[in-house]
VEXDREN-2710 file (C-alpha; in Angstrom, 1 decimal):
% VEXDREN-2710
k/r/px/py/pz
1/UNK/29.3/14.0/-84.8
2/UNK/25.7/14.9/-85.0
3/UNK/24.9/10.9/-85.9
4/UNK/26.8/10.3/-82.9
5/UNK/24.4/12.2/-80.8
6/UNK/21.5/10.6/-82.5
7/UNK/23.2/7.5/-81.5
8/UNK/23.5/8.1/-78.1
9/UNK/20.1/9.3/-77.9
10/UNK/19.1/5.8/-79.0
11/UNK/20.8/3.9/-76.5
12/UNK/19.9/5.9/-74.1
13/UNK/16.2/5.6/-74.3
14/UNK/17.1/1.9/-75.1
15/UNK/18.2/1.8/-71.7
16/UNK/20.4/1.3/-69.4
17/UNK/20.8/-2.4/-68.6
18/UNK/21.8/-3.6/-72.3
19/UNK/23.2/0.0/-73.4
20/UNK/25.0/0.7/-70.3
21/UNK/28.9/-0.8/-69.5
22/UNK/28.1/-2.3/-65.7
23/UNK/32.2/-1.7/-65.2
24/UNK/33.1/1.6/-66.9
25/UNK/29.8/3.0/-66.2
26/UNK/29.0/4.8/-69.7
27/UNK/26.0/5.8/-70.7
28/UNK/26.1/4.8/-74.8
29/UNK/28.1/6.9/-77.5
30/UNK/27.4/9.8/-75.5
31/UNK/30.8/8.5/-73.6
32/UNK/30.3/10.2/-70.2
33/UNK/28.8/8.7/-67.1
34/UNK/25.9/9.8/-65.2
35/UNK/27.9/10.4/-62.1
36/UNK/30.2/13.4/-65.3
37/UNK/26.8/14.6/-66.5
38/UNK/25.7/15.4/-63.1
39/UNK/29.0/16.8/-62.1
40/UNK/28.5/18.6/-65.8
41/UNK/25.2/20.4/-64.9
42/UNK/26.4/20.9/-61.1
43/UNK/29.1/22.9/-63.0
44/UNK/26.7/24.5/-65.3
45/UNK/24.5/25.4/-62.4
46/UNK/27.1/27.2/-60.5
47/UNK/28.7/29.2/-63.5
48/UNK/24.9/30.4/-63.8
49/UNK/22.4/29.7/-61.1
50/UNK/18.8/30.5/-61.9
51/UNK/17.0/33.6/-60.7
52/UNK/16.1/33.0/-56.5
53/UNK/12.6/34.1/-56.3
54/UNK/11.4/34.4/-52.7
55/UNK/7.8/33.9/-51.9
56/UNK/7.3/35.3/-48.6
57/UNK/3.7/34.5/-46.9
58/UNK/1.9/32.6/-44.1
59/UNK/1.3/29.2/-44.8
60/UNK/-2.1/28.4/-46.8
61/UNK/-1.2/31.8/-48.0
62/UNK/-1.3/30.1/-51.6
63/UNK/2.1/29.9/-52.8
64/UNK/2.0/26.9/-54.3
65/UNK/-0.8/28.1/-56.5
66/UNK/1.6/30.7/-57.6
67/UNK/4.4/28.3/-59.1
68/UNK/1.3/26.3/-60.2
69/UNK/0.1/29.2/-62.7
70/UNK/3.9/30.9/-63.4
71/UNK/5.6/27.2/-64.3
72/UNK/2.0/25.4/-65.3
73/UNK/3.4/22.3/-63.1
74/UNK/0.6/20.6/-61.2
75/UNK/0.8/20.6/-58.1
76/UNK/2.1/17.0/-57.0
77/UNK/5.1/17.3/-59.0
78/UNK/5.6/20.8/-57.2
79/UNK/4.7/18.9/-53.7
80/UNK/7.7/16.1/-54.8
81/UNK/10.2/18.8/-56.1
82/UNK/10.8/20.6/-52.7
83/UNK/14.2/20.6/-50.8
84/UNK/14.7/21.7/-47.6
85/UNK/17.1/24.6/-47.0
86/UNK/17.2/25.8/-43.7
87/UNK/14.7/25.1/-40.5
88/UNK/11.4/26.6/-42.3
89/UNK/12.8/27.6/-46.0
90/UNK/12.7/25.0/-48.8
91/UNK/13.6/25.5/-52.8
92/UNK/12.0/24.5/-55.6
93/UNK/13.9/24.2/-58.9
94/UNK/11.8/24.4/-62.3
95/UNK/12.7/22.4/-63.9
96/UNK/14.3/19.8/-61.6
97/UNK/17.5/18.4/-64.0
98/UNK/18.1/22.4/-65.2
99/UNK/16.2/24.8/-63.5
100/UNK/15.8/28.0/-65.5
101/UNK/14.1/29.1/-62.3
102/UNK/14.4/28.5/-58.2
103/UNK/11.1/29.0/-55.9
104/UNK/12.1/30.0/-52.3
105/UNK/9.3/29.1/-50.0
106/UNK/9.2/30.0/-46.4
107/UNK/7.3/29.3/-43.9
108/UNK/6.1/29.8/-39.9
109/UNK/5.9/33.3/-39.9
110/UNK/3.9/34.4/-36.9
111/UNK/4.8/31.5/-35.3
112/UNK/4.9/31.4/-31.4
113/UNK/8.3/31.0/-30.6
114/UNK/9.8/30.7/-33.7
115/UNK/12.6/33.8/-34.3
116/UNK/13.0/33.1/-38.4
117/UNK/15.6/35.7/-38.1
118/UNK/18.7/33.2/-39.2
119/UNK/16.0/31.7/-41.8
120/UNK/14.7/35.3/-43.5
121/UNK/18.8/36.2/-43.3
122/UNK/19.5/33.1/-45.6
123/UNK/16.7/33.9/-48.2
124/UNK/17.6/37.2/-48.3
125/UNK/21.2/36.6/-49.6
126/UNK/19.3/34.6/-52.1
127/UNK/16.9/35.9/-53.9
128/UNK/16.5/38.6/-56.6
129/UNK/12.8/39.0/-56.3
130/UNK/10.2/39.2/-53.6
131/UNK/6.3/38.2/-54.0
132/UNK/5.1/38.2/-50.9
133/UNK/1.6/36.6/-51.1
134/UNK/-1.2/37.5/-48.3
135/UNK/-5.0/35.2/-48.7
136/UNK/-7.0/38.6/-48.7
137/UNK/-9.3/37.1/-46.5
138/UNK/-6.8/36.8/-43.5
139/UNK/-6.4/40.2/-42.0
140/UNK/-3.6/39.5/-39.6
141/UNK/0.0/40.1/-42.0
142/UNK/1.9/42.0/-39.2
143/UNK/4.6/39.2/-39.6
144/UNK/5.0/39.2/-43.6
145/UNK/5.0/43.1/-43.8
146/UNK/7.1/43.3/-40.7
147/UNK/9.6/41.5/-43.3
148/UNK/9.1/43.2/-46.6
149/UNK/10.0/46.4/-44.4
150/UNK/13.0/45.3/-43.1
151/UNK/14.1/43.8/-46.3
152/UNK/13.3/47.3/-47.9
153/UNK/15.1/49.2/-45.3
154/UNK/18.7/47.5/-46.2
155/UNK/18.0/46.7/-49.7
156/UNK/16.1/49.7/-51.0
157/UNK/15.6/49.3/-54.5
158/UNK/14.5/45.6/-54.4
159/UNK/11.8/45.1/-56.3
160/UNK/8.8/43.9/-54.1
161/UNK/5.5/42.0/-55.2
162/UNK/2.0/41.9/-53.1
163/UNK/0.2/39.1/-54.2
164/UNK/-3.5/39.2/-52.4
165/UNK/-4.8/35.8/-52.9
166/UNK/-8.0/33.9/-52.4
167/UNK/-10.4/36.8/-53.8
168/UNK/-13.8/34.6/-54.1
169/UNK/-13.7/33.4/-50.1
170/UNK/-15.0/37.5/-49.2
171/UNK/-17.5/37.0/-52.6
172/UNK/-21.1/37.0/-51.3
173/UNK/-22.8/33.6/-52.2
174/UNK/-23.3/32.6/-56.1
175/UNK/-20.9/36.0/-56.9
176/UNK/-18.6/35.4/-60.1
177/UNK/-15.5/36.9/-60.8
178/UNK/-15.4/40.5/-62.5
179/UNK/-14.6/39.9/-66.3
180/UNK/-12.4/41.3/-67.5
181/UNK/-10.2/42.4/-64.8
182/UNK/-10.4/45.4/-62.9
183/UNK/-8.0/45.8/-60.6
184/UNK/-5.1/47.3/-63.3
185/UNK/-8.3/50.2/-64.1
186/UNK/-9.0/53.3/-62.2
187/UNK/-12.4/52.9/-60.3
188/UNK/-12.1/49.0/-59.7
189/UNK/-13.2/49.4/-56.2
190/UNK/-16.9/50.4/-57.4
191/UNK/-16.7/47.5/-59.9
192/UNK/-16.3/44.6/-56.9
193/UNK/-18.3/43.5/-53.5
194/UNK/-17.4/45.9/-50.8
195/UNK/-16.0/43.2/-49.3
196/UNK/-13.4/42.7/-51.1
197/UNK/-13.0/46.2/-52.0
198/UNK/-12.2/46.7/-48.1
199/UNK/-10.4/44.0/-47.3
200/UNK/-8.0/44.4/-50.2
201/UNK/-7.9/47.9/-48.9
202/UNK/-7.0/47.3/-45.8
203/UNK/-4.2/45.1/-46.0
204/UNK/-2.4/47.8/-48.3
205/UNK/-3.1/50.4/-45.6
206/UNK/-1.6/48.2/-43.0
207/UNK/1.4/47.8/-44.8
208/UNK/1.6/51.5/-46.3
209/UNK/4.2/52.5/-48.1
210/UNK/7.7/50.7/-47.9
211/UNK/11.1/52.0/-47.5
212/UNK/13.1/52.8/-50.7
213/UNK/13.1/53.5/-53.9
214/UNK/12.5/49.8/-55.3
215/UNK/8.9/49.1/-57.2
216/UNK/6.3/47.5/-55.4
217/UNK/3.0/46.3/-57.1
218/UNK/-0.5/45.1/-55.5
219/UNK/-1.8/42.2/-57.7
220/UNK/-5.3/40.7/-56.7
221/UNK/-5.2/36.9/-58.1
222/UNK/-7.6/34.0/-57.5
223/UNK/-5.5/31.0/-58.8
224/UNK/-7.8/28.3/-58.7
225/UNK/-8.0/24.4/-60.0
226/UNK/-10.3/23.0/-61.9
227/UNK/-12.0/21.0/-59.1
228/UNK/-12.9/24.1/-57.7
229/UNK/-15.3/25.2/-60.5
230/UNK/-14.2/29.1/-60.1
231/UNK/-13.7/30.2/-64.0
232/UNK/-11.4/31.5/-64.8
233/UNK/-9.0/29.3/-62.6
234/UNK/-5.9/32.0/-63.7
235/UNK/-8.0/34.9/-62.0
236/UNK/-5.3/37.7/-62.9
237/UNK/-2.6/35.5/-63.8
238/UNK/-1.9/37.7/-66.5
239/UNK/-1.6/40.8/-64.2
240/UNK/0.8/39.0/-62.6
241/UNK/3.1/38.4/-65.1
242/UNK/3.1/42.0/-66.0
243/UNK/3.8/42.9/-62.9
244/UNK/6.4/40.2/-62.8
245/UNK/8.6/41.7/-66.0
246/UNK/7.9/45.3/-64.5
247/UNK/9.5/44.6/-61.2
248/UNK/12.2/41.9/-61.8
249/UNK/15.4/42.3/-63.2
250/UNK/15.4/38.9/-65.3
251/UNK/13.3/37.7/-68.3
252/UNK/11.1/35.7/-66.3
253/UNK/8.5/34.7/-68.7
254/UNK/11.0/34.3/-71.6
255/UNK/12.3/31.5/-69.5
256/UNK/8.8/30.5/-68.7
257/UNK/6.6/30.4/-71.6
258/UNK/6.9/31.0/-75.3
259/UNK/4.6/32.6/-77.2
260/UNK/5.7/31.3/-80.8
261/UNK/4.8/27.6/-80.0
262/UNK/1.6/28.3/-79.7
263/UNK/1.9/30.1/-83.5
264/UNK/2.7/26.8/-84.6
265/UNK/-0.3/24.8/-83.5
266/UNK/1.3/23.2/-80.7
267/UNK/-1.0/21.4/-78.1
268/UNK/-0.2/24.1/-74.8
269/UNK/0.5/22.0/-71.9
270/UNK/3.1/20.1/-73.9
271/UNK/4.5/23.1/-75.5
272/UNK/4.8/25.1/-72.1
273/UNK/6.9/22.3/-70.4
274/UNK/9.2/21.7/-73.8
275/UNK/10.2/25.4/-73.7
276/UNK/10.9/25.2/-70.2
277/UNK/13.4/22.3/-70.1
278/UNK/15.2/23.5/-73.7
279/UNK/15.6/26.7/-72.4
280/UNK/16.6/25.0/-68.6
281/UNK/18.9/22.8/-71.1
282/UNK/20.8/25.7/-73.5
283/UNK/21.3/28.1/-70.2
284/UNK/23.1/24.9/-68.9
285/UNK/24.9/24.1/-72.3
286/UNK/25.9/27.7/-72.3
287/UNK/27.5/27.3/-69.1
288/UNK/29.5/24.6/-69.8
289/UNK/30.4/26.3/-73.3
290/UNK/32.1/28.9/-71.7
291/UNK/34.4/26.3/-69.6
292/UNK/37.6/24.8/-71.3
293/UNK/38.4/21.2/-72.7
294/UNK/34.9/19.8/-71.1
295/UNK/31.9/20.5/-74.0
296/UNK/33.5/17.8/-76.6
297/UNK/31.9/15.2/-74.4
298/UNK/29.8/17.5/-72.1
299/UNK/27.3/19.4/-74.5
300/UNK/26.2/16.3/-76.7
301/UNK/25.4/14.3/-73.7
302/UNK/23.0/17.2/-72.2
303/UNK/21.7/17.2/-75.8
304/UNK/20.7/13.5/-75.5
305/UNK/19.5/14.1/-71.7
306/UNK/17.2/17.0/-72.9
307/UNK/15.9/14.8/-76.2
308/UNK/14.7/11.7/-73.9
309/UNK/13.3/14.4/-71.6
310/UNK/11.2/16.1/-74.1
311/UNK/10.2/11.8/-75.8
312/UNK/9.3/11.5/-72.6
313/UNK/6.8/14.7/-71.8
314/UNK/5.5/13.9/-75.4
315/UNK/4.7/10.7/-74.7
316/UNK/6.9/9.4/-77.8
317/UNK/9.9/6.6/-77.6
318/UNK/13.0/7.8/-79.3
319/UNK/13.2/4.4/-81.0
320/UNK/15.4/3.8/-84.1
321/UNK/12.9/4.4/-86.7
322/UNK/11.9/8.0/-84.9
323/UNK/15.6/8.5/-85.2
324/UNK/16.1/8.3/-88.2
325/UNK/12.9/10.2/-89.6
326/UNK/13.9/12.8/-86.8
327/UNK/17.4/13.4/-88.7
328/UNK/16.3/12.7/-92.2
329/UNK/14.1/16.0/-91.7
330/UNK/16.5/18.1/-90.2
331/UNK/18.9/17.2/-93.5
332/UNK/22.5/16.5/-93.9
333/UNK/22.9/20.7/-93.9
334/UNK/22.3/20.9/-90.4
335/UNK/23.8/17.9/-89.3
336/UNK/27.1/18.8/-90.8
337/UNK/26.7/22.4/-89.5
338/UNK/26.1/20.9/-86.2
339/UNK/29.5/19.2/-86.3
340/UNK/31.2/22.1/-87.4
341/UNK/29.9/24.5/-85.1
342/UNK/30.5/22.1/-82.0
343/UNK/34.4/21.2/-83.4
344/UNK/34.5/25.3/-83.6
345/UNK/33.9/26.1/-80.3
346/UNK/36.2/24.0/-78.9
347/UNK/39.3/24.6/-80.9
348/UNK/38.7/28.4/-80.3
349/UNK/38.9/27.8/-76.7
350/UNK/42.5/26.3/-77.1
351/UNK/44.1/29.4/-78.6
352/UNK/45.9/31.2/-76.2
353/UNK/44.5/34.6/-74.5
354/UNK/41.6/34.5/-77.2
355/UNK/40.1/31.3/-76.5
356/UNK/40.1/32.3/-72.7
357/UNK/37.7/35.6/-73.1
358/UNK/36.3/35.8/-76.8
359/UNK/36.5/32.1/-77.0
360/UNK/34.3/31.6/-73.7
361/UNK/31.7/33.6/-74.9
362/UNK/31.7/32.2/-78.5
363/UNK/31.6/28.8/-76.7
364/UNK/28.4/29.8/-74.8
365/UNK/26.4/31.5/-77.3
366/UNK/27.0/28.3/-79.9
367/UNK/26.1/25.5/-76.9
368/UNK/23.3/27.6/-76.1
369/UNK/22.2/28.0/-79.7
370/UNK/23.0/24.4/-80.8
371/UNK/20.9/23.0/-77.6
372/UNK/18.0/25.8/-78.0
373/UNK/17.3/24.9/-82.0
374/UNK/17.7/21.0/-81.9
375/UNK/14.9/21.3/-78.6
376/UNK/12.3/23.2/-80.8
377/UNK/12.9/21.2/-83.6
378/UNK/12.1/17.8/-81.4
379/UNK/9.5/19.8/-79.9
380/UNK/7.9/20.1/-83.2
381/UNK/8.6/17.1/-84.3
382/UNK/7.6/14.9/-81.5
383/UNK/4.7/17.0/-81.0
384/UNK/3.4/15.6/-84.2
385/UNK/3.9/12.5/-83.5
386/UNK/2.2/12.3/-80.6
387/UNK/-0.8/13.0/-82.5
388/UNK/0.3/10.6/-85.4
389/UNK/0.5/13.5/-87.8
390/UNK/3.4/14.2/-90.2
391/UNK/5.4/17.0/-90.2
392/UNK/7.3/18.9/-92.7
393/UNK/11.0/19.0/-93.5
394/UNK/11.1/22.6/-94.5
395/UNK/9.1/23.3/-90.9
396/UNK/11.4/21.3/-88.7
397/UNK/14.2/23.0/-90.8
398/UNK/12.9/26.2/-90.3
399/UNK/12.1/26.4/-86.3
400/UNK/15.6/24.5/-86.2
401/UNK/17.1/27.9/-88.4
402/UNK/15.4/30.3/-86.0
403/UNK/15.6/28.9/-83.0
404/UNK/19.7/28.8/-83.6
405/UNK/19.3/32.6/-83.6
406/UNK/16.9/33.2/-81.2
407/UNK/19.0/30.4/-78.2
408/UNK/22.3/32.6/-79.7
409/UNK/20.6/35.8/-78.4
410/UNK/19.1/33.8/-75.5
411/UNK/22.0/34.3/-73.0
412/UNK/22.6/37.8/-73.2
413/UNK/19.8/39.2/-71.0
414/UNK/20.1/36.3/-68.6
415/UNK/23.5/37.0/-68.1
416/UNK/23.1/40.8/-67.7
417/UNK/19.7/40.9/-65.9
418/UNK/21.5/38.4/-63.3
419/UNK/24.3/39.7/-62.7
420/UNK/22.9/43.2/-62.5
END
C-alpha cells in the first residue's frame, strides 16, 4: 500500500501527458481523478472549514502586509490568491489547495454612497475573529469603528483586534524604530516621538471602549518589506501573534508556524510554507477520515498531492531515484505500519453503530496522523536535498515517529476551538 503511494507520487510528478489515461481520466496508481480529488477536498473543506478571519480597515490600511507577516507569503502570490465574495469583500485561502486559514478582506468603507450594510452582514456570519487595522497616520476611522461597535453590540464576546499600522510615516526624519518593543511596557508613551504617542492615542480615544464583554487589544505594528530599508521589517509582529492566541478561539500559529523545524536546522522560509501545507493537508485528510467508504482511494491521493507540493516548494523533482532513497529511509517498519494503519481505519468504519461514531473519529485522527508525519518527514528529507546534503535514516525515522503523535493530537483543538 505504502509502495503504491510512492508510486503514484512518481507518476504524478512524471506527469500528466504519459502518466495520465486521456479516456478514464486517472491520475497514476493514485486511481482517482482530479475532477474526485477536488470533489475529495471540497468535501474535506466543508466537514471542517478553516478559521474566517476578518480584517476590517480602509483600503491602504495595510492588510495585506498583515497576511504577509502571519502566512510569510509574499505579496504577489497573496495579490493572485484573492476571490471575490460579495460587492467589496474578497477571501483569501492560505494555503490555496487546503487552507488551514481564510483572510476576509473588505473594502470601501467610508465610501460616498456605498451602504456596505449587505457586505459587513455577510462577513459577519463568517468570521470568528476581527483585526480591524487603522494606518496610525490617518485620523479619520469613524467608518471602521462605527463597525467594530455594531459588531460588538450583537456579538458581545467576540474577540476584537486593533491593529495601528504604518508607525514610521509620524517618525520625525532619520528616527528608527524603538528596540525592543515598547508598546506591551508600561510607560511606552515617554519611550516614542510625541507624534506617534498622540496619534496612537487618539485613535483609541476615538474609538473608546467597545460594547461587551469580548477582549479587545491595541497592537502598534510597522510591517515593512525589505525595499523599504525600515529594520526590523516585522515591527511588532511578535506582539501580534500574542495578541492573536490571547483573543482567538483557534490555534492560529500552530497552523501557521512551527517552532520545531527550525530545531532541526531547517532553512525558514521553506520550513514555514512546508508546515503550512502538511498541516493544510492532515486537517483535510482528517476530514475525509471521518467520512465512510471514501479514504481507501481519497487519503493516499491527498498524500501524493501534498508530496509533489512540498518537491515543488523545495525545489526537488520526486524522480525515481528520490523515491526510492525517500522510502528506503523511512524503512520497511513504517511502510508496513502505514498500510496497516490506513486498512484499520477503514474496516472500523464498516462495523455497524461503532464505525459510525468511534470509527469516525479513529478515522480522522489516523488520516491526520498518517498525512502530518509522512509531510515532516519529506520536509526533512527534501530539505536536505535541496542543499545536496544527506540525511539520516534514524532522523527521517524519528520526525516521521513524532510527528504521527503530534498530527494524532493535531485535530483536537481545531475541532473544539472551531466549533466553540
Amino acid at each position: 500500500m505504502f509502495a503504491n503511494l510512492l508510486t503514484g507520487l512518481r507518476r504524478t510528478i512524471r506527469g500528466a501527458a504519459a502518466e495520465k489515461d486521456p479516456e478514464s481520466g486517472l491520475n497514476g496508481e493514485s486511481g482517482m481523478s482530479d475532477a474526485a480529488l477536488n470533489e475529495a477536498l471540497r468535501r474535506a473543506r466543508a466537514v471542517q472549514p478553516p478559521p474566517v478571519v476578518w480584517l476590517l480597515g480602509k483600503t491602504q490600511s495595510g492588510k495585506t502586509s498583515i497576511i504577509r507577516s502571519l502566512t510569510g507569503s509574499p505579496d504577489a502570490e497573496i495579490g493572485n490568491g484573492f476571490q471575490s465574495c460579495t460587492r467589496t469583500a474578497r477571501f483569501y485561502d492560505h494555503p490555496a489547495d487546503a487552507p488551514v486559514v481564510r483572510f476576509l478582506d473588505t473594502q470601501g468603507l467610508g465610501e460616498v454612497d456605498y451602504d456596505p450594510a449587505e457586505d459587513l452582514a455577510f462577513c459577519e456570519s463568517q468570521a470568528q475573529l476581527i483585526i480591524a487595522v487603522v494606518k496610525v497616520s490617518d485620523g479619520l476611522q469613524g467608518a471602521v469603528f462605527d463597525v467594530l461597535r455594531a459588531v460588538r453590540r450583537r456579538r458581545p464576546d467576540w474577540p476584537v483586534i486593533v491593529a495601528q499600522t504604518c508607525l514610521h510615516e509620524v517618525y520625525p526624519s532619520g528616527f528608527e524604530h524603538v528596540l525592543p518593543y515598547p508598546f506591551d511596557q508600561s510607560g511606552w508613551e515617554t519611550r516614542v516621538p510625541p507624534n506617534l504617542t498622540r496619534a496612537l492615542l487618539f485613535q483609541r480615544d476615538r474609538l473608546g471602549a467597545l460594547p461587551g464583554n469580548g477582549p479587545m487589544v491595541w497592537v502598534p505594528v510597522d510591517l515593512t518589506l525589505p525595499e523599504d530599508d525600515i529594520l526590523p521589517t516585522d515591527y511588532g509582529l511578535d506582539a501580534l501573534w500574542k495578541a492573536v492566541q490571547r483573543a482567538s478561539r483557534f490555534d492560529l500559529e500552530v497552523r501557521l508556524r512551527d517552532e520545531s523545524d527550525r530545531e532541526d536546522g531547517q532553512s525558514d522560509s521553506f520550513s514555514l510554507a512546508a508546515h503550512q501545507q502538511i498541516v493544510g493537508y492532515a486537517m483535510a485528510s482528517a476530514a475525509i477520515g471521518a467520512l465512510p467508504l471514501v479514504d481507501l482511494a481519497a487519503l493516499p491521493a491527498l498524500q501524493v498531492k501534498m508530496l509533489h507540493k512540498l518537491g515543488e516548494l523545495a525545489g526537488v523533482r520526486w524522480d525515481k531515484r528520490r523515491v526510492a532513497e525517500f522510502s528506503a529511509l523511512l524503512g520497511p517498519g513504517i511502510m508496513a505500519g502505514y498500510g496497516l494503519r490506513l486498512a484499520g481505519r477503514s474496516v472500523i468504519k464498516l462495523i455497524p453503530v461503532l464505525g459510525q461514531t468511534g470509527g469516525a473519529a479513529y478515522g480522522a485522527a489516523t488520516g491526520a496522523g498518517l498525512t502530518f508525519a509522512l509531510g515532516k518527514a519529506a520536509r526533512l528529507y527534501l530539505d536536505h536535498a535541496a542543499q545536496g546534503r544527506s540525511v539520516r535514516a534514524e532522523d527521517v525515522r524519528k520526525i516521521f515517529d513524532e510527528a504521527l503523535r503530534r498530527g494524532r493530537n493535531l485535530i483536537k483543538p481545531f475541532g473544539q476551538k472551531d466549533g466553540s
